[in-house]
C-alpha positions in Angstrom: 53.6 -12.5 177.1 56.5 -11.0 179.3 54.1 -9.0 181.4 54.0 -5.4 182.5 56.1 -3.9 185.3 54.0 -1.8 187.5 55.0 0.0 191.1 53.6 -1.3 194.0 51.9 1.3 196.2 51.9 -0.6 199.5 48.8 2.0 200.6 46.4 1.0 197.7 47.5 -3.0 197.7 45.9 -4.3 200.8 42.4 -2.4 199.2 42.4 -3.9 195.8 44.1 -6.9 196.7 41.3 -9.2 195.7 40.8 -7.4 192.6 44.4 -7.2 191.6 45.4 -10.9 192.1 42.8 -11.9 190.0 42.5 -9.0 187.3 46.6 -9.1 186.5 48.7 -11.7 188.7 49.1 -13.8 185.6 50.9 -10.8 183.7 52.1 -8.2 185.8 55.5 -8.3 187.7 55.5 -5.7 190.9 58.7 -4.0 191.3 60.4 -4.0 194.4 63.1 -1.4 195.6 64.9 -1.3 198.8 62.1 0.9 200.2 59.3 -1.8 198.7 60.5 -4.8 199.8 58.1 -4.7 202.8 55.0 -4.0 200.5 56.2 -6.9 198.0 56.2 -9.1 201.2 53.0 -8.6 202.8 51.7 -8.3 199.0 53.0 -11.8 198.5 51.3 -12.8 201.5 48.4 -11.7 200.9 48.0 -12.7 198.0 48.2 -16.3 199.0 45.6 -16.0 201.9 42.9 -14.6 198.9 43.9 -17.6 196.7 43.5 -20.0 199.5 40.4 -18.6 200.2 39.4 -18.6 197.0 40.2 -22.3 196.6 38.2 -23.0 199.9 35.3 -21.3 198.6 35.4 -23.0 195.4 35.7 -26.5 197.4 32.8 -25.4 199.3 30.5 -24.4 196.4 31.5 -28.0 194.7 30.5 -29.2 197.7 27.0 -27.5 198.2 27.0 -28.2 194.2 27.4 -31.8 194.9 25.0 -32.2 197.9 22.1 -30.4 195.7 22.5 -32.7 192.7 22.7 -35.7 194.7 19.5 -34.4 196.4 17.7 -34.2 193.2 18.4 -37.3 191.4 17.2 -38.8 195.0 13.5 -37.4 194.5 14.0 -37.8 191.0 14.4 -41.5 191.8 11.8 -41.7 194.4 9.3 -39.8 192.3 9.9 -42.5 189.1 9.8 -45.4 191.7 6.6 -44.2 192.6 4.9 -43.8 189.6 6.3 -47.4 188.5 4.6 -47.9 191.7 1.2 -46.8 190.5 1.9 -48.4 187.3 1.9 -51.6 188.3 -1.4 -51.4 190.2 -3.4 -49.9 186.7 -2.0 -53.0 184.7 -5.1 -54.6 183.0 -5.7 -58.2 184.6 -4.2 -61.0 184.0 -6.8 -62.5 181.9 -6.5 -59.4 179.5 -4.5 -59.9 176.6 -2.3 -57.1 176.0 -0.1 -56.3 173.2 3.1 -58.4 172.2 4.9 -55.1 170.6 7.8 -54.1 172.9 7.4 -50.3 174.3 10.4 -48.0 172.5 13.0 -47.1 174.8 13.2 -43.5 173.5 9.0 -43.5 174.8 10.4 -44.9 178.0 13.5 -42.7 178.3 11.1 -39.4 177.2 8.6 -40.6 179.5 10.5 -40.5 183.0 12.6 -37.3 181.4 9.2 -35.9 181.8 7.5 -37.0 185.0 10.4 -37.6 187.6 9.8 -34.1 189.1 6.5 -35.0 189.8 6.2 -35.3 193.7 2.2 -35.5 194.6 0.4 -38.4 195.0 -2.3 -37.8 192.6 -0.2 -36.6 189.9 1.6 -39.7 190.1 -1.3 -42.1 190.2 -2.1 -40.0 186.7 1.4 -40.7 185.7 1.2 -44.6 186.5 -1.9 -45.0 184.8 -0.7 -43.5 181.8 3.1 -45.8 181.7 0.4 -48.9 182.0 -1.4 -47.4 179.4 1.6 -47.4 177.1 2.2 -51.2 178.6 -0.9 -52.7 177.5 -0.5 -51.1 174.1 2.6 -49.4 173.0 1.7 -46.3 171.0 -1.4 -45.2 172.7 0.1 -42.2 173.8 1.9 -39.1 171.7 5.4 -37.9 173.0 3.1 -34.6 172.9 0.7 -36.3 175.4 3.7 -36.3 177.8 4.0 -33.1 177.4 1.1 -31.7 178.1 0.6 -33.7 181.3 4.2 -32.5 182.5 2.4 -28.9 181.9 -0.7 -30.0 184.2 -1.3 -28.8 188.0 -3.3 -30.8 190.4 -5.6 -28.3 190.0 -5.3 -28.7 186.4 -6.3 -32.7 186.3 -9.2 -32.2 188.7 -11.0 -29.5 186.0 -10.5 -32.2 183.0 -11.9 -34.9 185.2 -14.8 -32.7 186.2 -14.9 -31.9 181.9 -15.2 -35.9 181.3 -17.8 -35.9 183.8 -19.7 -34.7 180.6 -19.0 -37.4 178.2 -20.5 -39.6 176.4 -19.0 -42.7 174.2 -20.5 -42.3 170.9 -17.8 -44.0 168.7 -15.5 -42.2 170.8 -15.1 -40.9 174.2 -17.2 -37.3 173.4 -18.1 -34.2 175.9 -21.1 -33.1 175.3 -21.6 -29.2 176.0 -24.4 -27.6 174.8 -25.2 -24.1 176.9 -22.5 -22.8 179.4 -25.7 -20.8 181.5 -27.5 -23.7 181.6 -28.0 -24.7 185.3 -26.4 -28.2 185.1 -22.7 -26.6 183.4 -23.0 -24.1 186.3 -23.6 -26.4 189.4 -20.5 -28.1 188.3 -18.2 -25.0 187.8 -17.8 -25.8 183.9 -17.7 -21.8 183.1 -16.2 -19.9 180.2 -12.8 -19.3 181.5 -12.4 -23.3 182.9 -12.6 -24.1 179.5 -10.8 -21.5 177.8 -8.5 -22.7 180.3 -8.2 -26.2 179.4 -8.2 -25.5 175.7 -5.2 -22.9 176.0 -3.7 -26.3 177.9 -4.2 -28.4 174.5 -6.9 -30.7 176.2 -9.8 -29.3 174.2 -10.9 -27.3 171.3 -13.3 -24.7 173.0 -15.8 -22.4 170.5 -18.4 -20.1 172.0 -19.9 -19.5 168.8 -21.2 -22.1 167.1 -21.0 -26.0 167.7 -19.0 -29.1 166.9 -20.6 -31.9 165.3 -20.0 -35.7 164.5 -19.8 -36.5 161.1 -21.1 -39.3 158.8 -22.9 -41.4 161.2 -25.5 -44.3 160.4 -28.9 -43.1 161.4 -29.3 -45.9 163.8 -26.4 -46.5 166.5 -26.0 -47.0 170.3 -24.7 -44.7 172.9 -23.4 -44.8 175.9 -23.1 -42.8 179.4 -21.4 -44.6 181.8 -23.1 -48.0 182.0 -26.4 -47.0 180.1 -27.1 -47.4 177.1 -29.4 -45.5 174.6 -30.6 -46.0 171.0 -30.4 -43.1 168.8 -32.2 -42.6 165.4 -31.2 -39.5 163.2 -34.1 -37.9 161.1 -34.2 -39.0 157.4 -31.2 -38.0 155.6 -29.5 -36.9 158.6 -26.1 -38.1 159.1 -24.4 -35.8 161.6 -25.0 -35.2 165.6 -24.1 -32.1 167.6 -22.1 -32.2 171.0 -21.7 -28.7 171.3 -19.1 -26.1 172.2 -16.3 -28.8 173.0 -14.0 -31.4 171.0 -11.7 -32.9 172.8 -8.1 -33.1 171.1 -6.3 -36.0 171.0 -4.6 -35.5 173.8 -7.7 -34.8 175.4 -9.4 -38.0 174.2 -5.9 -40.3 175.5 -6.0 -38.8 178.8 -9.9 -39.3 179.2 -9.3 -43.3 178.7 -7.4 -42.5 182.1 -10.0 -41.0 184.3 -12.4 -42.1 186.8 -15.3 -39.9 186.5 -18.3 -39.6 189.0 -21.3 -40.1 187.1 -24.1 -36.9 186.8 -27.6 -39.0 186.9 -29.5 -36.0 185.5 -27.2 -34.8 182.6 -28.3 -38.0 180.0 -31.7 -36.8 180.2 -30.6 -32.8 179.7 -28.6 -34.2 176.9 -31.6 -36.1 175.4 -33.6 -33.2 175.3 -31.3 -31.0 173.5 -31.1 -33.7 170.9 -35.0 -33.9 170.3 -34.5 -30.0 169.5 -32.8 -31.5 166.4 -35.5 -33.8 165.9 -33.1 -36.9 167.0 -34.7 -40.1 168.7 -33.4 -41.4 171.4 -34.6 -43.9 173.8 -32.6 -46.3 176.7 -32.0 -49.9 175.6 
């Protein structure tokens, strides 16, 4: 393109002259006449001081650029040497056997994708425990795992852990809810909204209005909270148990193999009685 000649009006110049060199400098030539030569001139050389400033501000914002992304990847780093950290102290013992089978390197590479923006402390020891996880036996935790702890606040964590608080192993790691008013829910802050809350996270399926149950069980079996252990007998014919308003998701259920959970010495025997409602036998062994 040739370009476009257009006067210059050495009153208007100096006020657009940031606009104008950038707008048309590429395709406009000025026209200078024996009474424009001084406007071409001091157009010229202003012109040059905006694109030197120009280039100094862009140096500058590389540089800021620069210093910002170099300060990321170092807590980035930090963060994912930390959590390796906290990894290596949840390893099971030496005298465990773990498994032989390699740990993918897309899980690996998804996994610190995931957690090296996490900064606290307790966050991380969750994070550590869960890459140990993974190390003692590859495949124990689903890319959407990850994703949902990424999701999780500290604040987040604590109300699972209080949730687990709840559970009992009966062929699985189980939460056991049966009434939300009932006093022993309510002196631990389990409350409608926590678990709505926790289910809209993807921890737990939460109904109000009726109750889960497990399915096809032997009418003899043992249970377990914490380290006690209980018989149970289902009436004749009976082959299901209720645990209430709660099921954990799967999620839900890998995480819980992470926690450390303060025992509630009073909730087996709330739990026991709810049972013998259903005409269920239980009885410590």
């Amino acid at each position: 393109m040739t370009g476009t000649n257009l006067p210059v009006d050495p009153r208007s110049f100096s006020n657009a002259a940031e606009k104008l060199v950038d707008t048309v400098r590429d395709i406009v030539h000025f026209i200078a006449g024996p009474d424009r030569v001084r406007a071409k001139t001091q157009a010229h050389a202003e012109s040059e001081i905006i694109l030197a400033k120009g280039r100094a501000a862009v140096q500058d914002i590389e540089a800021r650029m620069i210093e910002r992304l170099r300060n990321r990847e170092t807590r980035r780093q930090r963060n994912i040497e930390a959590i390796t950290e906290e990894a290596l102290k949840s390893l099971p013992p030496p005298d465990q056997k773990i498994a032989d089978e390699p740990v993918s390197q897309d899980f690996v590479a998804r996994f610190f994708e995931e957690c090296q923006d996490v900064g606290d402390k307790e966050m991380q020891v969750l994070w550590g425990k869960l890459l140990a996880g993974v190390i003692a036996q590859p495949g124990s935790f689903h890319p959407k795992t990850l994703r949902i702890v990424k999701d999780l606040t500290k604040d987040d964590a604590n109300l699972f852990v209080e949730l687990c608080r709840f559970g009992f192993l009966i062929e699985s790691f189980t939460v056991v809810i049966f009434k939300l008013t009932d006093d022993i829910y309510e002196k631990h802050s389990l409350t409608f909204d926590v678990l709505l809350h926790l289910d809209n996270l993807g921890l737990a399926d939460f109904d109000d209005f009726s109750a889960f149950s497990i399915l096809r069980l032997p009418q003899n079996f043992t249970i377990f909270y914490g380290n006690r252990r209980f018989n149970v007998t289902l009436p004749d014919g009976a082959n299901t148990m209720s645990i209430g308003k709660v099921l954990l998701t799967d999620a839900g259920r890998q995480l819980a193999s992470l926690t450390n959970t303060a025992l509630i010495p009073e909730f087996p025997d709330y739990a026991i009685s709810n049972w013998r409602n259903y005409g269920i036998v239980i009885t410590p062994s």
